[in-house]
N, C-alpha and C positions, 0 to 999 in steps of 0.2 A: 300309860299316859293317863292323866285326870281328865274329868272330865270338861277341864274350866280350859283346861290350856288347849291352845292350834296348832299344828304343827306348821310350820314355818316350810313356803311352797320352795323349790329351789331356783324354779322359774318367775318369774315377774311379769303374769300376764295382761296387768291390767291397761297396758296401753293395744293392745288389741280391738279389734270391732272390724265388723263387714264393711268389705270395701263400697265406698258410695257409687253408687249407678252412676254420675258424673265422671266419675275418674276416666281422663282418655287412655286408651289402648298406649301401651308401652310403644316404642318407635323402634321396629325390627332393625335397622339398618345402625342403630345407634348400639344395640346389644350386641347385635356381630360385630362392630368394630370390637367390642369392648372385649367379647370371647376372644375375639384375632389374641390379643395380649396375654390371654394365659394359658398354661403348659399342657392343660387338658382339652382335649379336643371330643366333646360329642360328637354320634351320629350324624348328627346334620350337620357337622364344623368341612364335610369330606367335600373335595371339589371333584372327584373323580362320580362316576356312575356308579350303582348299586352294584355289588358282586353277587352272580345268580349262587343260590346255594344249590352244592350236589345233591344230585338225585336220590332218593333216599332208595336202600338196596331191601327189597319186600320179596318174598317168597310167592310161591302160587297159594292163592285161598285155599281154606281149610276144604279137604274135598271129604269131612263128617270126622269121626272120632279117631284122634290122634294119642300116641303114648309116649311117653317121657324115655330119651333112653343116656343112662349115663355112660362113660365111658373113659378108660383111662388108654392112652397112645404112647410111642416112642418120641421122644422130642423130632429125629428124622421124620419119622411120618408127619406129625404135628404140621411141621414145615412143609412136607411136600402137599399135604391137604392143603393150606393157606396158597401155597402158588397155584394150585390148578384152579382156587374158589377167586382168583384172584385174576389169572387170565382170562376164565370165562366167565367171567362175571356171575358166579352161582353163588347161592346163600347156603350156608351148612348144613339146610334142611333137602336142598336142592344135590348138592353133592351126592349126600350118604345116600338118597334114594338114588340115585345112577346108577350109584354104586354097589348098591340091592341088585341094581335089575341088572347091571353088569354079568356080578358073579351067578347069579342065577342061571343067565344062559351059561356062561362057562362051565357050571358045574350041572345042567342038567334038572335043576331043580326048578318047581314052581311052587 
């Protein structure tokens, strides 16, 4: 591009400018009518009460250095792990430790 020429803006901003301190507050009751009329319905269009969100599912705090461990299962197992984290409301990290100290005693080991 030269330097003599402008590129031509796509927008047309020049009827823009900061709203005057004058201007009165839009009329709430006049906007929700107007919202009533079309398809989309904001957050605040809902006539019903706020829905509580679920409780978010958190482990026990870190009780000091933890280790990553990977793991490949049966699809059975897969499933049977998810129903039991799923009745008793355990997180995966809460499980497999059980399930440590489960087999532990069964097997005699500490």
């Amino acid at each position: 591009m030269s330097e003599g020429r402008k590129r031509a803006s796509a927008v047309d901003t020049s009827g823009f400018a900061p709203r005057p301190e004058t201007d009165p507050e839009p009329d709430v009751a006049a906007l929700a009518k107007i919202a009533e009329g079309t398809p989309f319905k904001g957050q605040g269009m809902s006539g019903g009460s706020t829905p509580e969100p679920e409780p978010t599912r958190r482990g026990r705090p870190s009780r000091g250095k933890t280790e990553v461990v990977y793991a490949r299962v049966s699809a059975d197992s897969h499933a049977r792990l998810q129903r039991i984290m799923e009745e008793k409301g355990w997180t995966l990290v809460t499980a497999v430790e059980r399930a440590i100290v489960a087999l532990s005693r069964q097997e005699g080991v500490d």
